[in-house]
KOLTOR-809075 format. One record per residue (C-alpha): y, x, z. Coordinates in steps of 0.25 Angstrom, whole numbers, always signed. Layout:
N
+-------+-------+-------+
:     Y :     X :     Z :
+-------+-------+-------+
:     Y :     X :     Z :
...
+-------+-------+-------+
END
This chain:
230
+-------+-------+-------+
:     Y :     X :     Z :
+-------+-------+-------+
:   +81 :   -77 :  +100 :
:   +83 :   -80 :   +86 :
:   +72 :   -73 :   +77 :
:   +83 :   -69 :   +65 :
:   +77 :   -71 :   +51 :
:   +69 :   -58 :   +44 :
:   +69 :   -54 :   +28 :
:   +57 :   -47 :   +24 :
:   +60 :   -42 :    +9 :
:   +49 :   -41 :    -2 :
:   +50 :   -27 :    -9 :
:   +55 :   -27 :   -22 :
:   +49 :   -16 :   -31 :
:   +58 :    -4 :   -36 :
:   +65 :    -5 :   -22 :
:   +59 :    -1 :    -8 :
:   +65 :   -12 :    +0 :
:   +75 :   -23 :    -2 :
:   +86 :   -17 :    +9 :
:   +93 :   -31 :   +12 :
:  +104 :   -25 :   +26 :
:   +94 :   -24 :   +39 :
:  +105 :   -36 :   +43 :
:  +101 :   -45 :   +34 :
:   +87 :   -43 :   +38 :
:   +92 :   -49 :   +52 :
:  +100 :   -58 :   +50 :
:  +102 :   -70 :   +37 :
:   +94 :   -71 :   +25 :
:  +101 :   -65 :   +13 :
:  +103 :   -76 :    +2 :
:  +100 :   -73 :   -13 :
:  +113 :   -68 :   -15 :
:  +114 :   -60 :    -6 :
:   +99 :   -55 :    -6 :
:  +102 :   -52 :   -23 :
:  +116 :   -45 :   -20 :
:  +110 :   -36 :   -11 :
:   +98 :   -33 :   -21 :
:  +109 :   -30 :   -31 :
:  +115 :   -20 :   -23 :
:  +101 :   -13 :   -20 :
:   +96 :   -13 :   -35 :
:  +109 :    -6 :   -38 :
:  +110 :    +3 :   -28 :
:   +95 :    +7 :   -32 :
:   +95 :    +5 :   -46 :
:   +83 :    -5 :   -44 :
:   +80 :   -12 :   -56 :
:   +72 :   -23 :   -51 :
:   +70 :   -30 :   -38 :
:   +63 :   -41 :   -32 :
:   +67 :   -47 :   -17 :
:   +60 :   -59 :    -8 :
:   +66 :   -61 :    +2 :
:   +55 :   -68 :   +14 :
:   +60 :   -73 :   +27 :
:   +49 :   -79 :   +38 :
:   +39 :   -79 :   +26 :
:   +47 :   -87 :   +16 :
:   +54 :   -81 :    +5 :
:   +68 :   -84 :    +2 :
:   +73 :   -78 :    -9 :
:   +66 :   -68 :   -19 :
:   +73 :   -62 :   -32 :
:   +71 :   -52 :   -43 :
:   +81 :   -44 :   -49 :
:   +83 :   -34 :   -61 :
:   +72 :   -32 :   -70 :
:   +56 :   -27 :   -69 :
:   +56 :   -17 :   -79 :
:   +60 :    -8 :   -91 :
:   +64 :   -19 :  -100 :
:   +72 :   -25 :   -91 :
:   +62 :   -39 :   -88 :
:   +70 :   -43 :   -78 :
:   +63 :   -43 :   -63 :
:   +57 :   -57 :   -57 :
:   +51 :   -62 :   -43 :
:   +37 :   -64 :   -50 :
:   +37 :   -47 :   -56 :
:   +25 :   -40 :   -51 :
:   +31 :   -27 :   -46 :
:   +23 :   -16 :   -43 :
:   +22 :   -14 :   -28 :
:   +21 :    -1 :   -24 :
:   +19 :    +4 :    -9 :
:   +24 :    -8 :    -4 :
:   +10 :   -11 :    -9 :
:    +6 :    -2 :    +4 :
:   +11 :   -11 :   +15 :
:    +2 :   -24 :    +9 :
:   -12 :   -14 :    +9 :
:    -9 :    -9 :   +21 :
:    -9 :   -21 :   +26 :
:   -21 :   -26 :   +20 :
:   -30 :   -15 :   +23 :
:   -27 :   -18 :   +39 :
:   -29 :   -31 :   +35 :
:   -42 :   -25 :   +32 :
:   -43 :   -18 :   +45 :
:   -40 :   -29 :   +54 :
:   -52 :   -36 :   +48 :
:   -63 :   -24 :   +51 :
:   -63 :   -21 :   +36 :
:   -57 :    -6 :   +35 :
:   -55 :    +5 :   +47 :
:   -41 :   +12 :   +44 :
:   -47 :   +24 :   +49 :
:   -62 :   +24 :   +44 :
:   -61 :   +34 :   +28 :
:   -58 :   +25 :   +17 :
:   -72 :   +32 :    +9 :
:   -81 :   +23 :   +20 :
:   -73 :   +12 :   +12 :
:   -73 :   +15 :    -1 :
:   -87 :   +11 :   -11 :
:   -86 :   +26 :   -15 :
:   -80 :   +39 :   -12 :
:   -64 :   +38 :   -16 :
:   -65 :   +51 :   -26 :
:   -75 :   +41 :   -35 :
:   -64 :   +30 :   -37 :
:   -57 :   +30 :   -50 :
:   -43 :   +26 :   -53 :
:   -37 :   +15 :   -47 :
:   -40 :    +4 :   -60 :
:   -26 :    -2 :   -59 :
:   -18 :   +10 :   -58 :
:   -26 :   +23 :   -64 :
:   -16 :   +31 :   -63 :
:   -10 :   +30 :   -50 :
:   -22 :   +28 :   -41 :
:   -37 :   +33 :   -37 :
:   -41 :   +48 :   -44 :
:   -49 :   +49 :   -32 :
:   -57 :   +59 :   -38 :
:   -47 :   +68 :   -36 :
:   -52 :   +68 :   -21 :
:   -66 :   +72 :   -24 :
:   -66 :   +85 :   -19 :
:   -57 :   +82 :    -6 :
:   -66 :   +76 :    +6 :
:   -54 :   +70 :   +12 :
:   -53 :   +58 :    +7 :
:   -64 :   +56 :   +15 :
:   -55 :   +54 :   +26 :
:   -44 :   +44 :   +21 :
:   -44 :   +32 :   +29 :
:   -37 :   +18 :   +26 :
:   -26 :   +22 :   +37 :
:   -23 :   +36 :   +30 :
:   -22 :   +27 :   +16 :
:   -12 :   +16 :   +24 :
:    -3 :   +31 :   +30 :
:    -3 :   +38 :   +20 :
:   -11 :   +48 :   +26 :
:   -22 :   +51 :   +16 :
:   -18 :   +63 :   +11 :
:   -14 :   +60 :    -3 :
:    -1 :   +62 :   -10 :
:    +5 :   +48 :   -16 :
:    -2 :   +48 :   -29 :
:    -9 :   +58 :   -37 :
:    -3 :   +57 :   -51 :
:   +10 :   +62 :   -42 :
:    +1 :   +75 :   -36 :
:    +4 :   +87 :   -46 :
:   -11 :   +89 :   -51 :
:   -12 :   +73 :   -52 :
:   -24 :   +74 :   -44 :
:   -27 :   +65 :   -30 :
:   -26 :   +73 :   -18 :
:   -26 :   +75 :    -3 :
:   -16 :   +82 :    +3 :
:   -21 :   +83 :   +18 :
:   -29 :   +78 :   +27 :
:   -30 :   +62 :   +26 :
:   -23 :   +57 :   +40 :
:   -15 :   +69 :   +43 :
:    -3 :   +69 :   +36 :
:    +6 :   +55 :   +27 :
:    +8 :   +56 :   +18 :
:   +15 :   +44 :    +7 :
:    +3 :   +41 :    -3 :
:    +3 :   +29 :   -14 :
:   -13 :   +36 :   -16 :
:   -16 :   +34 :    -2 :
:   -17 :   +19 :    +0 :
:   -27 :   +19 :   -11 :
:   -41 :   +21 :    -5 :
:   -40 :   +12 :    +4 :
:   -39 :    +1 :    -7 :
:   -51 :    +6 :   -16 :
:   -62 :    +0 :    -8 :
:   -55 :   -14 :   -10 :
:   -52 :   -13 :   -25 :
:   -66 :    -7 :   -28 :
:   -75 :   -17 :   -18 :
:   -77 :   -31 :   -22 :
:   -69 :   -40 :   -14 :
:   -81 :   -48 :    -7 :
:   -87 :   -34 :    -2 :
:   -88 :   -32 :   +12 :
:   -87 :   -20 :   +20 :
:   -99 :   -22 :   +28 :
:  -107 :   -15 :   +19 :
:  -101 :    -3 :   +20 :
:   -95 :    -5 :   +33 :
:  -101 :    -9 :   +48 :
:   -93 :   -11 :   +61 :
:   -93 :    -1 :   +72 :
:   -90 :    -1 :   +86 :
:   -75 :    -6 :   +89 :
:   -77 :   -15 :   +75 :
:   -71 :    -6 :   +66 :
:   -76 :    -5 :   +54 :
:   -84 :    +7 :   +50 :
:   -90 :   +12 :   +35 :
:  -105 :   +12 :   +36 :
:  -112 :   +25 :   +39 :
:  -101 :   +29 :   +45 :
:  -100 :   +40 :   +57 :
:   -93 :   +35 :   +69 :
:   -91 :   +51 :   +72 :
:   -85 :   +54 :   +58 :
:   -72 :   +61 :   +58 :
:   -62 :   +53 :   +53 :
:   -68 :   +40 :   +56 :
:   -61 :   +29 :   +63 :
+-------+-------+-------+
END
């Protein structure tokens, strides 16, 4: 049986997917002309200003393209624009923190806080983006971010909303029980990131960390009985 070509679209920013017809997915390639008339007909339908395509078929690209324009002024849109990636950004983390796991590095289920070089509520504002990420403190006084695990960051499962400057008192909050409820959260994904932004790249996990029975990897001092613990 004849294996029937795939086309795996990059994202373009400002527009969720590139909707080429499921038949086209099946069957031949789209050419350019084809690929930019049906680009056309999306940007217009949507009013998208800007879009970028790539088109890769078994690992080679074929065809890429940019159309309309990158901004206010009307600079028009290239391939080589850096576009801000947004939660399509989620799909490549999640992937490198199993990446992580699959090496004995992190245990989706042990608290991020056994991670981290100090308690999350002590962490300032993300250094990039001030203003979107990290007023930690806001958790001071609610003991359950103690419970928050790399899995509850990867399901959206943590208990935070999808970004304080969005909450009304523009504060950081919980909203129940980590691991018990999902809910979508932009804020979420963050902890999990903190202890390889903050550590030096060359630092190991061994100091902190020792191998348990089974060859997970456990934080050290920790209680094999302690709720919560993986």
């Amino acid at each position: 049986m004849r294996t029937r070509k795939r086309v795996l679209p990059f994202w373009p920013v400002l527009f969720p997917a590139l909707c080429l017809p499921v038949t086209a997915l099946a069957q031949a390639i789209p050419n350019g002309t084809a690929i930019d008339a049906e680009v056309g007909r999306i940007m217009t339908r949507t009013h998208a200003k800007g879009m970028a395509v790539a088109v890769i078929d078994d690992g080679k690209v074929g065809y890429v393209h940019a159309y309309g324009i990158r901004n206010a002024k009307g600079d028009p849109l290239t391939t080589d624009t850096v576009m801000y990636g947004a939660s399509l950004t989620k799909t490549v983390f999640a992937y490198t923190v199993m990446q992580l796991v699959d090496q004995g590095k992190l245990n989706l289920n042990t608290p991020v806080k056994y991670d981290l070089d100090k308690p999350l509520p002590t962490y300032g504002p993300d250094p990039v983006f001030p203003d979107k990420f990290g007023p930690y403190k806001d958790l001071a006084a609610d003991p359950r971010w103690e419970k928050i695990t790399p899995a509850m960051c990867l399901t959206h499962s943590t208990g935070f909303g999808n970004f304080w400057f969005i909450e009304p008192d523009k504060k950081l909050h919980i909203h129940f029980e980590p691991g018990t409820h999902y809910s979508y959260s932009g804020e979420g994904f963050h902890p999990a990131a903190i202890r390889h932004r903050t550590r030096p790249q060359n630092a190991g996990v061994g100091a902190r960390c020792r191998r348990f029975d089974k060859g997970q990897l456990r934080p050290a001092g920790h209680h094999p009985h302690k709720p919560g613990m993986a």
